[in-house]
C-alpha positions in Angstrom: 57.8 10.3 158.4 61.3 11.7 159.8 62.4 7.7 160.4 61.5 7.2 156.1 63.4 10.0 156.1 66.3 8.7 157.7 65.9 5.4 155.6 66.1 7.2 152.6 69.1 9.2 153.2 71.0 6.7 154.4 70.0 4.2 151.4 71.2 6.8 149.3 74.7 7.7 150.8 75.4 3.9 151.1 75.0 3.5 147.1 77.7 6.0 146.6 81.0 4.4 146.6 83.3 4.6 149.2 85.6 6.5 147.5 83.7 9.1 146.5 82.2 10.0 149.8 85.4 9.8 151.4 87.5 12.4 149.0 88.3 15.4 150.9 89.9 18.6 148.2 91.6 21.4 150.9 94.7 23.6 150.0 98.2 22.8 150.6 100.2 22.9 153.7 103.2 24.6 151.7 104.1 24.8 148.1 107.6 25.0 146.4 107.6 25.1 142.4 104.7 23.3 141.4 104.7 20.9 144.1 102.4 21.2 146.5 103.3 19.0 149.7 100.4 17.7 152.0 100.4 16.2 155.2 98.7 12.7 155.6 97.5 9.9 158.1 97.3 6.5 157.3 93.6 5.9 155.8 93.0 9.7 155.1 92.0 10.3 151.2 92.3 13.3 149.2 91.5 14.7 146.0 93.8 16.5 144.5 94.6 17.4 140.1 90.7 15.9 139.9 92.7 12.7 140.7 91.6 10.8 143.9 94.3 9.1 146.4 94.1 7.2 149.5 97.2 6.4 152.0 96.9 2.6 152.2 99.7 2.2 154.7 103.4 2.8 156.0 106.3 -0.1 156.5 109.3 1.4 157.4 110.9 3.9 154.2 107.6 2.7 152.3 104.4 4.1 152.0 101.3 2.3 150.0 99.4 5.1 147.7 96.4 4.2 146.2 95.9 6.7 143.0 92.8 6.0 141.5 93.2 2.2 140.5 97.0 2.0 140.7 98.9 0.8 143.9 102.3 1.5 144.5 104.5 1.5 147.3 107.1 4.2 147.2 109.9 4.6 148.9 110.7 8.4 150.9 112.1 10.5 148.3 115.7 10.6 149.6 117.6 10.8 146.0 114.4 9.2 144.8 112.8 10.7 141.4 108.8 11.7 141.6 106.6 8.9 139.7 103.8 9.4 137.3 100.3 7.5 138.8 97.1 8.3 137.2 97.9 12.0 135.7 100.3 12.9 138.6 103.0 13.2 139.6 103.6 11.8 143.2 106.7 11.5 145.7 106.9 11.1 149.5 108.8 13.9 151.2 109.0 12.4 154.7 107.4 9.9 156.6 106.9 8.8 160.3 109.8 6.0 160.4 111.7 7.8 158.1 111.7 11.4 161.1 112.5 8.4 164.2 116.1 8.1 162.3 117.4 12.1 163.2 118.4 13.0 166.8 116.9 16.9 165.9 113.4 16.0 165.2 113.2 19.6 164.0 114.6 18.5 160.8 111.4 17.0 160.2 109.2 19.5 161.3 107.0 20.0 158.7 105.8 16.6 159.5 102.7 16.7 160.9 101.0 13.7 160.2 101.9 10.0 159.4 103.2 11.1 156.2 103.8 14.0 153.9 103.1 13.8 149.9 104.6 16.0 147.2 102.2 16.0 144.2 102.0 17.9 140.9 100.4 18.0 137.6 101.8 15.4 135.3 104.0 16.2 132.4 104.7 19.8 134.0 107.9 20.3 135.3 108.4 20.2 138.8 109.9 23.5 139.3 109.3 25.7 136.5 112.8 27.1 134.7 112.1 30.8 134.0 111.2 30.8 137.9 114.1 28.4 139.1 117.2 27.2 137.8 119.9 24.7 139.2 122.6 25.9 141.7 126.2 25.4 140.2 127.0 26.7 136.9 127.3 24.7 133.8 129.9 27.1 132.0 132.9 25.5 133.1 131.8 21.9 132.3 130.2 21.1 135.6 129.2 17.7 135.7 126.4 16.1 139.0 126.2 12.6 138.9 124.0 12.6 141.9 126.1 9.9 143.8 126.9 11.6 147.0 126.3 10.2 150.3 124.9 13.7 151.4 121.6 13.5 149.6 118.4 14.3 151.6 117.9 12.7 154.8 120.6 10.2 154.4 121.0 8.3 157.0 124.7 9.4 159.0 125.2 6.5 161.5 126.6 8.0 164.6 130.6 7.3 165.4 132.1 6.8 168.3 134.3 9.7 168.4 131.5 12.2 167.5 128.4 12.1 169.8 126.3 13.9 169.5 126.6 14.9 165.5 124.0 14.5 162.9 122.4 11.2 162.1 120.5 12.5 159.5 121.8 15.2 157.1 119.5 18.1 156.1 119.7 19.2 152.7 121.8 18.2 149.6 125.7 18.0 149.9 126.7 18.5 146.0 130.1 17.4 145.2 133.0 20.0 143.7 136.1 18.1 144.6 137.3 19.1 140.6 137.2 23.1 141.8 139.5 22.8 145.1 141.8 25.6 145.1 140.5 27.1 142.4 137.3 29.6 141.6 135.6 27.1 139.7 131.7 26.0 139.3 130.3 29.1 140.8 127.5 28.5 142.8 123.8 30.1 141.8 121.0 31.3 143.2 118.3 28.9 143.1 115.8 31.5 142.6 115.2 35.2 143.0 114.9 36.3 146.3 116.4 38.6 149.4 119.5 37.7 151.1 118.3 37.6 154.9 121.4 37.2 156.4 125.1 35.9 155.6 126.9 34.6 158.5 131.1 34.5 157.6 132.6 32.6 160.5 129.3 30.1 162.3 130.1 28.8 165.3 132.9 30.7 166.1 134.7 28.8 163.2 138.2 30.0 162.3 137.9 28.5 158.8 136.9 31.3 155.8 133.7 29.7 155.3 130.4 31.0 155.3 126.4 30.2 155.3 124.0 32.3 154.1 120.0 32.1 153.5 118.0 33.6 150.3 114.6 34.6 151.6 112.1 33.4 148.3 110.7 36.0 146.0 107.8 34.2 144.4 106.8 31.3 147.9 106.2 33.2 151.4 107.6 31.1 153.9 110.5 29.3 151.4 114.4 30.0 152.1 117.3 28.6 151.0 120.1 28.0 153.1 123.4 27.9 151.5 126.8 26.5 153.7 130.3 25.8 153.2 131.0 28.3 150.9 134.3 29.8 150.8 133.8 33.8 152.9 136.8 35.0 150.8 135.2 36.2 147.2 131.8 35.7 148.3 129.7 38.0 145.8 126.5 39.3 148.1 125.8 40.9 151.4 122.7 41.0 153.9 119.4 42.9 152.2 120.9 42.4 148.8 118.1 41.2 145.7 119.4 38.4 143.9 118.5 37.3 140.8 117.5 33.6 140.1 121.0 32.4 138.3 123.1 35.3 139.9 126.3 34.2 141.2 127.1 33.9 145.2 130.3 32.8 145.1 132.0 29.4 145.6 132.3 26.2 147.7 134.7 26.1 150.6 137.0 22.8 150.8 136.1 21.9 154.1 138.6 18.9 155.5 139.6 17.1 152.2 136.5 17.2 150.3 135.1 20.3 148.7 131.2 20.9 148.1 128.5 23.1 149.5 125.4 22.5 151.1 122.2 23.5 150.1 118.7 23.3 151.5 115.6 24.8 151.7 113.3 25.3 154.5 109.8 26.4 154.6 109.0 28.7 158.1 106.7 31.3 159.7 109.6 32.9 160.7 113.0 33.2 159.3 115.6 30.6 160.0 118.7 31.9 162.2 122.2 30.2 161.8 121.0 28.0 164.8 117.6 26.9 163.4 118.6 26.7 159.3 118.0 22.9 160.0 114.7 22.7 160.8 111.9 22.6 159.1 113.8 21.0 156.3 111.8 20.5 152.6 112.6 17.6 150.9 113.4 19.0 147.5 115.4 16.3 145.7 113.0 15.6 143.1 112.7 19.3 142.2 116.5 19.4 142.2 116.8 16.4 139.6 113.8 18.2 137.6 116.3 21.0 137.2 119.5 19.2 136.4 117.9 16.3 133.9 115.5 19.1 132.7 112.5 16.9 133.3 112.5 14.1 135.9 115.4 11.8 134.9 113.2 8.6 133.1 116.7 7.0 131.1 118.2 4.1 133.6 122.1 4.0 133.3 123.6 1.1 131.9 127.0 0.1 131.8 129.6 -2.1 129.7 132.6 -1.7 132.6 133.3 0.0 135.9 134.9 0.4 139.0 133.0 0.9 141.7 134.3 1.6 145.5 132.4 0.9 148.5 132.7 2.7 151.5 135.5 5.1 150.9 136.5 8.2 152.4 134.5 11.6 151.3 138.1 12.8 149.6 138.2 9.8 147.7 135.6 9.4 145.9 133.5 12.7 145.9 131.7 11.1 148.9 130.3 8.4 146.9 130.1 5.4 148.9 127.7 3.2 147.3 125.8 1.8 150.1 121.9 3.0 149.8 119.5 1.3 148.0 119.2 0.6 144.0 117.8 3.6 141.7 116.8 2.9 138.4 118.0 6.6 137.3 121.6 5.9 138.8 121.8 2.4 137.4 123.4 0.8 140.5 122.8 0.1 144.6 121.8 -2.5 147.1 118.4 -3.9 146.4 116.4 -3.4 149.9 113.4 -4.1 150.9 110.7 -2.8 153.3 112.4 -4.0 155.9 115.3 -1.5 155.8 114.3 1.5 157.5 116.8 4.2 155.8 117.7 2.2 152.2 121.0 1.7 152.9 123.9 -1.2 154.7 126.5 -0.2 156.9 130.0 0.8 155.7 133.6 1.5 156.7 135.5 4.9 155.9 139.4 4.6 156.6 141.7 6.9 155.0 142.8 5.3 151.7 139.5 3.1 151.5 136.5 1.7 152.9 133.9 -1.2 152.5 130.0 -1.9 152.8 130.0 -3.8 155.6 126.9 -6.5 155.6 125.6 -8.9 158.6 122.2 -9.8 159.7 121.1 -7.1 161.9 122.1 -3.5 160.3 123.2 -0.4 162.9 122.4 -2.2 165.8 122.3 -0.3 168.7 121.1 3.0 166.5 117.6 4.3 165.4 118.0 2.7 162.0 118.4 -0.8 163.7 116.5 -3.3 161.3 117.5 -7.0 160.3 117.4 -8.4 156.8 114.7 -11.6 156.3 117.0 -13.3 154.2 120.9 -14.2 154.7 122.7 -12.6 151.2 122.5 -9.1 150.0 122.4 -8.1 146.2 123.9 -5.2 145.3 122.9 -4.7 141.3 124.3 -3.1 138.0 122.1 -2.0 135.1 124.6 -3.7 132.0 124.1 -4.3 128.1 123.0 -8.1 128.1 126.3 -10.0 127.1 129.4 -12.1 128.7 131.3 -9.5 131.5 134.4 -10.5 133.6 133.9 -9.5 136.8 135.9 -10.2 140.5 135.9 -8.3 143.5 137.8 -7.2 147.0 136.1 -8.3 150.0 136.6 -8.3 153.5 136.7 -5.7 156.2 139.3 -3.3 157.3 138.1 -3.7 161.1 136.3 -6.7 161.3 137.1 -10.1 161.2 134.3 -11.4 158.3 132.7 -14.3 156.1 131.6 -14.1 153.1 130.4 -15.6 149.9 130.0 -14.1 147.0 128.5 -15.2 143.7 128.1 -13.4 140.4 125.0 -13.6 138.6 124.6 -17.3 140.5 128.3 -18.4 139.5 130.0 -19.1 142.6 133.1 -16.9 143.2 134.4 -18.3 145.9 134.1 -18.6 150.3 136.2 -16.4 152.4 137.3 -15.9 155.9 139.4 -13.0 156.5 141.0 -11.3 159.2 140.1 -7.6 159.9 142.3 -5.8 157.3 142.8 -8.5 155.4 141.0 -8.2 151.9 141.5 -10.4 149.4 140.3 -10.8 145.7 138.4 -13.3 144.3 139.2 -14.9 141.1 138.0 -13.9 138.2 134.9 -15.0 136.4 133.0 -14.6 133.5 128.5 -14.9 134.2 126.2 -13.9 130.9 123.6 -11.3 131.8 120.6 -11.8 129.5 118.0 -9.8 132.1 119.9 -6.2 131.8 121.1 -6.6 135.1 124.4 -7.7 136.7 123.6 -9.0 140.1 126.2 -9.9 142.7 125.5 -11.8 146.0 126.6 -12.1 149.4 126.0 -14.0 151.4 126.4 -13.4 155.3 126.5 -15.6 159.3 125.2 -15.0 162.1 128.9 -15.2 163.3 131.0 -12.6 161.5 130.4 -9.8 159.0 130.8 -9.7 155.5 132.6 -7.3 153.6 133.0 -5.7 149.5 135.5 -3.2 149.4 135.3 -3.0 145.6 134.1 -4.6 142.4 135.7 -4.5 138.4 134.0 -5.9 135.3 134.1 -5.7 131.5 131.7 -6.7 128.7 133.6 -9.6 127.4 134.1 -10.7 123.8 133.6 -14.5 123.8 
């Protein structure tokens, strides 16, 4: 009787599918806005917004979701926007390969599995407005354009002269490089909350520059670290309430380029000035939610342009152009699996800079990885039509070799000694796909080099 028993039971569980037995429902590991972020292993599968997903697999900055009957691989949410799968909204937050690039593992120490999901109910705004708003004011024509090298987890490769400094930078970096020397674009509370602390001089700076943290109102455990804002002016003091949209005060021009620093950090405990790193939440999409108003869904597209590669913060806003293609931004490197933080190497000299491209990216550094094929496109969402286009290649350090081609119309071959860019002629491709690609190609020998690149919808 007990063995028909047995028979029975197990004839029974093996005609439910797989994927229903398998769905496991359990609470959040933290929450922030209406994102609730879960931790992950490969295989695990959850049920979450009475939608059910599986982690299929991680290669490198990619993760496989299975969402219902979709499959996707997406890409960790540096300055990436959430996606829409199946009734939710879905982004990755951090995964395994993507915590091996920073020095501090603490950065990434919310972590806890091989990956970790943010997920919310489609079509409702990832951080709701009345609760949260963005952090610069708009009354003085503030403009993001979401370009800066400083987004979340962006890979800093280690120089030479500064060991020991940050490989991966915690938080978002927002640009104010139009406000410097001037109380301009004050900078907002994200949300209500209770300043913890405010801390004028860190690290026994001498600069007037200060770092605070906003301990959440409506989220236990969330704070907001705010740095590089300038201590002269600043607007609040420790045990203060602040209002969501209240003003602190503004950003500090530290060196030659003038932003502030924001992130958030979810903890048991509150962060100190030595620990406002760790524990860092991924919180780009949310930010983008609040800028676009809803999760930005229009591609740019262009007619003409300049665009710089590689040049100094000061320059250019901190806007180097090297990290991998976003629909949303209209422009970048297309990468694939293989590259572990989205992005090629570059150059930063005083007066300008250059992506610098070869075979083998930051060898000798965590984010070592080595391209299967020998060009790199770097693409630019365009109206379909005739553009002239040319650009400066070479490297200011390197000798290189290159070959660059424009939407398949050769531009030319060029070997170059280090500091010794040159342009290429002039030529004029048709784009009929919406998208202006240019290609280079690269040796084993030598790198290759793009210091710039100009073009203009042409009237033929």
């Amino acid at each position: 009787m007990r063995l028909f028993i047995f028979f029975l039971i197990f004839s029974v569980y093996c005609l439910v599918p797989a994927g229903l037995r398998a769905q496991e429902s359990r609470v959040p590991d933290f929450s922030l806005g209406n994102v609730s972020y879960y931790n992950l292993n490969v295989g695990d599968r959850l049920r979450v917004i009475d939608t059910n997903l599986e982690v299929l697999g991680i290669d490198h900055n990619y993760t496989k979701l299975r969402v219902e009957h979709d499959t996707a691989w997406v890409k960790v949410a540096r300055r990436s926007p959430a996606i829409q799968l199946q009734g939710i909204q879905v982004f990755v937050a951090d995964n395994r390969y993507a915590a091996t690039m920073s020095v501090d593992k603490r950065i990434h120490g919310l972590l806890k599995g091989d990956v970790l999901l943010g997920i919310a109910p489609a079509m409702t705004p990832l951080a709701d407005p009345v609760i949260f708003g963005f952090p610069v004011s708009f009354t003085q024509g503030f403009l993001w354009r979401n370009l800066e090298d400083s987004y979340m987890f962006s890979y800093q490769a280690p120089q030479a002269n500064q060991p020991g400094g940050e490989t991966t930078w915690a938080g978002v970096g927002i640009d104010m490089r139009d406000s410097r020397g001037m109380e301009r674009h004050m900078v907002l509370a994200m949300e209500t909350g209770l300043i913890s602390w405010v801390e004028l001089k860190p690290q026994g700076s001498a600069e007037p520059r200060a770092v605070l943290c906003i301990q959440s109102e409506s989220t236990p455990g969330i704070y907001y670290i705010y740095e590089n804002l300038h201590s002269v002016g600043l607007n609040v003091k420790r045990g203060q309430r602040i209002m969501k949209g209240e003003g602190l005060g503004f950003a500090w021009g530290e060196g030659n380029w003038n932003h502030f620093r924001l992130g958030v950090v979810y903890s048991d405990t509150m962060p100190s000035i030595l620990t406002r790193h760790h524990n860092t939440v991924n919180f780009y999409p949310q930010l983008l939610d609040l800028y676009f108003g809803r999760q930005p869904v229009f591609a740019h597209s262009f007619t003409k342009g300049q665009i710089y590669f590689g040049r100094a913060n000061h320059l250019n806003g901190n806007e180097k152009n090297v990290s991998g293609f976003e629909e949303y931004h209209g422009t970048g490197w297309l990468l694939g699996r293989w590259n572990s933080v989205d992005k090629v190497e570059w150059v930063s000299g005083k007066r300008a800079g250059n992506a610098r491209l070869r075979k083998t990216l930051f060898a000798g550094q965590p984010a070592r990885c080595t391209n299967p094929s020998d060009f790199y496109e770097f693409e630019i969402n365009v109206r379909n039509g005739a553009y002239r286009i040319r650009a400066l290649v070479g490297d200011h350090l390197l000798p290189s070799w290159q070959k660059i081609e424009f939407e398949g119309v050769v531009a030319g071959t060029f070997r170059r000694e280090a500091g010794d860019l040159v342009w290429t002629s002039e030529r004029i491709v048709k784009v009929n796909d919406g998208k202006l690609t240019v290609r280079i190609y690269t040796n084993d020998d030598q790198v290759a080099g793009i210091s710039e690149i100009v073009f203009q919808q042409a009237v033929l």
